[in-house]
C-alpha positions, 0 to 999 in steps of 0.5 A: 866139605864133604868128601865126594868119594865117600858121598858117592862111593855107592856109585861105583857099584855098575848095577846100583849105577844103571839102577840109580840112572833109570830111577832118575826119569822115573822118579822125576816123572812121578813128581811131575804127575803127583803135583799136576794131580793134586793141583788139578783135583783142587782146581776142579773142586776147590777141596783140601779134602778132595786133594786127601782123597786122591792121597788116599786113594794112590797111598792106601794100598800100601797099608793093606797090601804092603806085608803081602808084597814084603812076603813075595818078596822075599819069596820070588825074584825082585827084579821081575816083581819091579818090572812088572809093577813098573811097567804097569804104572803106565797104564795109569798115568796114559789113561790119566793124561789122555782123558785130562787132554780130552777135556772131559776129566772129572774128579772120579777119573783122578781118584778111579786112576790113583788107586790103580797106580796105589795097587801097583806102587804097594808092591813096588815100594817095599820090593825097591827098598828091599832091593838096594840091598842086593845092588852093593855090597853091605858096607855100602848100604846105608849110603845107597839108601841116602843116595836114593833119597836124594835122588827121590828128593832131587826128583822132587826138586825137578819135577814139580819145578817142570810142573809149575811150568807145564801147567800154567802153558799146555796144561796137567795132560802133558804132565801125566804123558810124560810121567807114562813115558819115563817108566821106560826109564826104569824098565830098561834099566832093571832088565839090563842088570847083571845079576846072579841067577835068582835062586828061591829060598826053601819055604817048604809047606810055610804060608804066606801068612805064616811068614808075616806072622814070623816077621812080626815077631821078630819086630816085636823082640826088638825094642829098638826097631818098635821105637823107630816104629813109633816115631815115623808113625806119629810123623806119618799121621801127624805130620806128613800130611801137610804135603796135601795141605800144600794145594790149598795152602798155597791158594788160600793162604798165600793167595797163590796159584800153581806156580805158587804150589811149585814153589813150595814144593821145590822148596820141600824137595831142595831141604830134603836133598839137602838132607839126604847128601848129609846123610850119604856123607855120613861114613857109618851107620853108629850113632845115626839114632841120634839124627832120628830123634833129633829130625823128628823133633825139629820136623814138628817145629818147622811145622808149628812155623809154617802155620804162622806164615801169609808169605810166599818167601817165609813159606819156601824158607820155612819149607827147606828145613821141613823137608830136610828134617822129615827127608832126615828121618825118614832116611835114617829110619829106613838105613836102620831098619835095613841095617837091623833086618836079617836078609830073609825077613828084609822084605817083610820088615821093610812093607811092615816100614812102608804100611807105618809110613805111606799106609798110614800117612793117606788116612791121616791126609784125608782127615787132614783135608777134611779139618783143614776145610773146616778149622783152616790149614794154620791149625791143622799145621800147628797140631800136627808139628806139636803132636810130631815133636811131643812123638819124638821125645816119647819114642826117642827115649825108647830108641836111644836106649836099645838101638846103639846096642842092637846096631853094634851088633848088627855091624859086628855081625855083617862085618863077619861076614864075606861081602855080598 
């Protein structure tokens, strides 16, 4: 039995405290709107690839903004970056639910509506992700981004869970007002932060794009960090993209409908949250290269499973260990990364880690849609889980070889110094 002291140590943090507080409602609110959104667009066009579509056009940015924003944050004040985004997500998501409450939503609005909300979630996501580092005190850090995760996949659990019941009663609208309203949540919680007075590091005469240019080198000279690269972009492009199946799966396979899709969703967020207090549990960050691989292998035989499937009940047992492999990956993936960055270049290295996982992941679901369309769902599934396991033995070796050496040195080095 995991000891809840070490689950929960980053808790006693106050600031990592409120800030986990206020990423509850917001979170649970985005997975609210994001599986109200895939539904409606699947119910209005009867498309997997309009259901790609609108992953495209909400995760796209991220791709080509997302080394810019690690840039800036690097350079300004993190706190302010998250606000503004965050408070700018809700213009979307009330735009969205007042014109799905009108009746006269069309599949333009969605995908106009997403693509706002991807603008604005491409300077978010790395910006968070860089942020937690500044929250609690090093040591504490790879249990901070697993208590994240779990909150992520929690929300997972709850929103879609509220989803399937809104839905079928008073319809998507209220799914998205909600969502608008619980970016307050967040807000409310980044401004009350105590935090030291934000003092901007020198940049001189240095671009932006220079800065981008240093940080990439910098990757390049770690061998560990590319084999971690590899891995979650073949899972990125192969694998996560049966997340947008899930609308059409559930319709045409299961013979189902939005309750049907909630399941199977739930079903995703309970593995993944599952997996992530596993994680939180785990005392220190040695050896977590090992869980990498070994996530990543597995995440692709679940997929070759749920391929096989026409049962609802085979298909959520199958989607627990799915979303806990790929939750697992993910996870120790961004504790590694962070763990292996230098301060200065955390934000840029996280984006580089972000455009590899939801900048790529949005391509790949849009051609996952269109194939699922044409060939069906069960073949796209069972190519995909190959082509994530064939990935994770190939970039497996190279991560087992240099990453135990480069952690050991990175704690050793973070160990020397005073706590943050």
């Amino acid at each position: 039995m995991p000891d809840l002291s070490t689950t929960l140590r980053s808790l006693r943090n106050p600031n990592y405290r409120l800030f986990f507080g206020g990423q509850a409602a917001s979170l649970t609110g985005m997975w609210l709107q994001l599986t109200a959104q895939s539904w409606l667009i699947y119910r209005l066009t009867g498309s997997a690839a309009a259901v790609g579509v609108v992953t495209f056009a909400m995760q796209g940015p991220g791709l080509f903004l997302g080394p810019l924003a690690g840039a800036l944050a690097d350079r300004y004040d993190k706190r302010r970056i998250l606000v503004l985004a965050q408070a700018s997500s809700t213009i979307p998501a009330l735009l969205l639910g007042l014109v799905t409450l009108s009746g006269r939503v069309e599949p333009w609005h969605i995908i106009l509506l997403a693509f706002l909300s991807g603008l604005t979630r491409a300077f978010e996501i790395p910006t968070r992700q860089s942020f937690i580092a500044e929250l609690v005190e090093r040591r504490d850090l790879s249990n901070a981004i697993a208590l994240n995760s779990a909150l992520f996949n929690g929300a997972r659990l709850i929103g879609p869970a509220i989803a399937g019941v809104l839905i079928p009663t008073v319809g998507e609208a209220w799914c998205f007002l909600a969502n608008a309203i619980s970016y307050a949540a967040i807000v409310g919680a980044l401004i009350a932060l105590r935090l030291p007075r934000f003092e901007p590091p020198p940049r001189g005469d240095t671009s932006i794009a220079a800065e981008i240019g240093e940080a990439l080198r910098y990757v390049r000279g770690q061998p560990a960090m590319l084999g971690l690269f590899g891995s979650l972009s073949v899972s990125a492009v192969a694998g996560m993209p049966y997340t947008v199946l899930l609308p059409s799966f559930a319709s045409r396979m299961l013979g189902g409908g939005p309750e049907t899709f909630s399941y199977l969703q739930i079903a995703v967020g309970l593995g993944s949250i599952v997996g992530a207090l596993a994680l939180a549990s785990k005392a220190h960050v040695l050896g977590l290269e090992r869980w990498v691989v070994g996530a990543g292998f597995f995440f692709g035989i679940c997929l070759v499973a749920i391929s096989l499937t026409r049962s609802v009940t085979f298909a959520v047992l199958a989607l627990i260990p799915t979303g806990l492999f790929f939750m697992v990956q993910m996870a120790t993936t961004n504790t590694l990364f962070q763990t292996l960055a230098p301060n200065a270049l955390r934000g840029r290295i996280m984006s580089f880690h972000t455009s590899a996982f939801l900048g790529l992941f949005p391509i790949a679901g849009l051609l996952a849609g269109v194939l699922a369309d044409r060939f069906g769902e069960a073949a796209v599934l069972a190519g995909g889980g190959v082509v994530v396991s064939a990935g994770a033995i190939v970039f497996g070796r190279v991560t087992l070889r240099h990453a135990p050496g480069a952690l050991s040195a990175a704690v050793a080095s973070s160990d020397s110094r005073p706590s943050s």
